[in-house]
C-alpha positions as CSV (number, residue, x, y, z in Angstrom):
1,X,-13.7,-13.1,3.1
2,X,-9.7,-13.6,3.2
3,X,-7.3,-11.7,4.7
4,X,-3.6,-11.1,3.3
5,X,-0.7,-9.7,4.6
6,X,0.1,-6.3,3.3
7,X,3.3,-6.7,4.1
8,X,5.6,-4.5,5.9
9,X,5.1,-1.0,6.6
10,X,6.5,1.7,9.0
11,X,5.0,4.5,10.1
12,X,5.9,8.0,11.4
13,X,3.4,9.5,12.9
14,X,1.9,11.1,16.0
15,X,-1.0,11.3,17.9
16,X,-3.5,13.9,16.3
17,X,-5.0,14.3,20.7
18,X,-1.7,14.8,22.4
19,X,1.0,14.8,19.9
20,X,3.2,11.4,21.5
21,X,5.2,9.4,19.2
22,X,4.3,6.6,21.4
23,X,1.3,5.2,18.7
24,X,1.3,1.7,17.2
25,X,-0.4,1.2,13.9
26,X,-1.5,-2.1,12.8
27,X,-2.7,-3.0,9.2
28,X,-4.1,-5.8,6.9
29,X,-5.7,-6.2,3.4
30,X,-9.0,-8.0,3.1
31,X,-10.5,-9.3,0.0
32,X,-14.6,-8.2,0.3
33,X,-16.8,-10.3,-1.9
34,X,-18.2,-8.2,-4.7
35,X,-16.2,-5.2,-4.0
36,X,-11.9,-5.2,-4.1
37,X,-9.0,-5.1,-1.8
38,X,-8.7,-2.8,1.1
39,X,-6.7,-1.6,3.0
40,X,-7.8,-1.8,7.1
41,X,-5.6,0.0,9.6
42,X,-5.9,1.0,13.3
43,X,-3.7,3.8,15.0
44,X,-3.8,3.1,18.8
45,X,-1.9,6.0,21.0
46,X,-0.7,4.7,24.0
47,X,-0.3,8.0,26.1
48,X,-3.6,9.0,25.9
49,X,-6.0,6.1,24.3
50,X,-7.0,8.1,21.4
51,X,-8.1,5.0,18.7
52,X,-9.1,6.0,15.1
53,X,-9.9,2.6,12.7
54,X,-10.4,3.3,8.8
55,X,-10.6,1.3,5.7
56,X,-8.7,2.4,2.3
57,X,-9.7,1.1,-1.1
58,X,-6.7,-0.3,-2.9
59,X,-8.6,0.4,-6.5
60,X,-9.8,3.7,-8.2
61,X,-13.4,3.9,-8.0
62,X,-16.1,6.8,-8.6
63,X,-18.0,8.6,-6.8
64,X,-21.1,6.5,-5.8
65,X,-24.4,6.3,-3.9
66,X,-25.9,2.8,-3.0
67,X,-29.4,2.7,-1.8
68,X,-31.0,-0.6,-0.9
69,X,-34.3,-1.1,0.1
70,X,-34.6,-3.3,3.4
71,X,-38.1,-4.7,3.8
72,X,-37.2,-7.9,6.3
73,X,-35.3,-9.7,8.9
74,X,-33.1,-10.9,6.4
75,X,-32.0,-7.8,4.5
76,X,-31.2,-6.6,7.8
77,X,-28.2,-8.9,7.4
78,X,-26.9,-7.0,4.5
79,X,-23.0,-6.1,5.2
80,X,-22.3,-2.8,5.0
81,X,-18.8,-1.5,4.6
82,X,-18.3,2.0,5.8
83,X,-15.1,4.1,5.1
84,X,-14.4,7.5,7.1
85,X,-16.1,8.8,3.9
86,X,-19.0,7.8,3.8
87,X,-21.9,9.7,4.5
88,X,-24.5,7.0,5.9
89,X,-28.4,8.3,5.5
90,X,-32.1,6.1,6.7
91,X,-34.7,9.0,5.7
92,X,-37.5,6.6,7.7
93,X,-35.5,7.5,10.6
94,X,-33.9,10.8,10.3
95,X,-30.3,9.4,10.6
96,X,-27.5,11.0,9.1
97,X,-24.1,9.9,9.4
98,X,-21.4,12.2,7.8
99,X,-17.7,12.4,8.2
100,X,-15.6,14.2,9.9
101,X,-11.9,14.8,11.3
102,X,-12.1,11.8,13.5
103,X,-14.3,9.8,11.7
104,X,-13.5,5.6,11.1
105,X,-14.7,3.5,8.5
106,X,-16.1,0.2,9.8
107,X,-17.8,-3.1,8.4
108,X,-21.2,-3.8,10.0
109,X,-25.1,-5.4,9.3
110,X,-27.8,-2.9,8.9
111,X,-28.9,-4.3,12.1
112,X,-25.7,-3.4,13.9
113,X,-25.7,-0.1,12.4
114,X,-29.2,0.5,14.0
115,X,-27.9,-1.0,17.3
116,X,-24.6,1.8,17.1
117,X,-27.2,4.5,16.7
118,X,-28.9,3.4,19.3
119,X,-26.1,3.9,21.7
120,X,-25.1,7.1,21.1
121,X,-28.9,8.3,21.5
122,X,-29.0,6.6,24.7
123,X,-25.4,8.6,26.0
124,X,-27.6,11.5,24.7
125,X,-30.8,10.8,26.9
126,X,-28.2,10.8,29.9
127,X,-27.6,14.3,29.0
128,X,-31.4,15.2,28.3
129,X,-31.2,18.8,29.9
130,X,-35.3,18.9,30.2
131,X,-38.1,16.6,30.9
132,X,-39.4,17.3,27.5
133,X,-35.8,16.5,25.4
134,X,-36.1,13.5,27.4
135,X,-39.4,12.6,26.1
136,X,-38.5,13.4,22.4
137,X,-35.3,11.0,22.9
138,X,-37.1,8.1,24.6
139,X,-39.4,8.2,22.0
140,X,-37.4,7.9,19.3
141,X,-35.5,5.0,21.6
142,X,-38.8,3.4,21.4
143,X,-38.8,4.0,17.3
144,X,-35.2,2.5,16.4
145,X,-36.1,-0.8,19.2
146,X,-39.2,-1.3,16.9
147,X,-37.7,-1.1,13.8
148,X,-34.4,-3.3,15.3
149,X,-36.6,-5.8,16.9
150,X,-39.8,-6.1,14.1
151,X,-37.5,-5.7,10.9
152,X,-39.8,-2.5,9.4
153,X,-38.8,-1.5,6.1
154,X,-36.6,1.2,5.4
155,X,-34.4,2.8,3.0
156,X,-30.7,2.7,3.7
157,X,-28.4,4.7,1.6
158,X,-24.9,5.3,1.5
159,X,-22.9,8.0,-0.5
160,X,-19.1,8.0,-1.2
161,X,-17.4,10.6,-3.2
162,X,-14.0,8.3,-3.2
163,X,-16.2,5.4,-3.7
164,X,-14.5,3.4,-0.6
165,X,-17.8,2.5,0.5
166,X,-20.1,-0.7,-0.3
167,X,-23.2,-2.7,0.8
168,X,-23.5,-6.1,0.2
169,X,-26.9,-6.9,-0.1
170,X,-29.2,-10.2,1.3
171,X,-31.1,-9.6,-1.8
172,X,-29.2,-7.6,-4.9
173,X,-32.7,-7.2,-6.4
174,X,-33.3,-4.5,-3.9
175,X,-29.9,-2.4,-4.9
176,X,-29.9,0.6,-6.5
177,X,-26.1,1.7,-7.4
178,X,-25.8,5.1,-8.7
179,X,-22.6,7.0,-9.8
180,X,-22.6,10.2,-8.0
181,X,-22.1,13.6,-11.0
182,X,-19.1,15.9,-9.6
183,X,-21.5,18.0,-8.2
184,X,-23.4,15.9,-6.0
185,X,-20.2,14.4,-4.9
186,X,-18.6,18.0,-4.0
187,X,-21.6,18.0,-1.9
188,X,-20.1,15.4,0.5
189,X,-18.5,15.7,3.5
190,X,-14.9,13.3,3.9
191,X,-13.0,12.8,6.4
192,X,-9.3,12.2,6.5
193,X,-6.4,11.2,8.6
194,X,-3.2,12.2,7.3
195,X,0.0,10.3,7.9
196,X,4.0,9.9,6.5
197,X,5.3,6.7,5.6
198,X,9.5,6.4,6.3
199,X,11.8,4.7,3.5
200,X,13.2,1.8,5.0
């Protein structure tokens, strides 16, 4: 994977949490191996912390769904490359992952996506408001560590309807691309992040 300067670019814009102009936005283009460029940019405020991280695809592409069937240790390598589009699903484990206002795209393994899941189900166990939601979360806890740590097989899909999304498989035998029909894509939650550029 190469990175290449995208050259220069300013920004006016403010902070979507507490309107400051005091945000810096940095930005690059990488080239991803079987996919095209795109655009990765981070908008940091500096009042309040607020971060959002997304990815842009510099080419047209269709609506699409990718589903890639993970049956060991080594197709939990596969790369996946998320934008704040994409609507991330694993039926085996009931996970959903759908956009929203303040969603990011990001560039993980299927193993480091199981491992972000992880964390937020553990900040929800610290708010288990009964003995019995507490249960029902340590027991799933005690699901996703089996599948992370023995490699079970599962289905990983994602859908796009801007088609800024991509997996990069271990093993392209076990991809299944699909283009999405308008319908199924309408379907779709996105999530967006809307910005001015100034004329320089």
């Amino acid at each position: 994977m190469t990175i290449e300067d995208i050259g220069a670019l300013e920004f006016d814009i403010t902070c979507p949490s507490c309107k400051s102009n005091d945000v810096e936005v940095s930005q690059k283009i990488l080239n991803i191996p079987h996919f095209s460029k795109v655009w990765l940019y981070n908008i940091k405020c500096n009042n309040c912390g607020y971060k959002h991280n997304d990815m842009l695809n510099l080419e047209s592409k269709e609506a699409t769904r990718y589903i890639y069937r993970v049956e060991n240790a080594k197709d939990y390598t596969s790369k996946i490359v998320r934008s704040a589009n994409g609507t991330v699903r694993i039926p085996e484990l009931g996970v959903l992952i759908e956009p929203g206002p303040s969603s990011t795209g990001f560039i993980n393994n299927i193993e480091g996506v199981l491992q972000d899941v992880k964390e937020k189900v553990l900040f929800l166990l610290k708010n288990a408001q009964s003995k019995g939601e507490r249960e029902k979360i340590i027991q799933y806890i005690n699901q996703l560590n089996s599948y992370i740590e023995r490699s079970l097989p599962l289905t990983f899909i994602i859908e796009d309807p801007l088609g800024n999304s991509l997996i990069v498989p271990y093993d392209e035998e076990k991809l299944t691309v699909e283009i999405l029909t308008e319908e199924e894509a309408s379907k779709l939650k996105t999530g967006y992040l809307i910005f001015s550029t100034k004329k320089s």
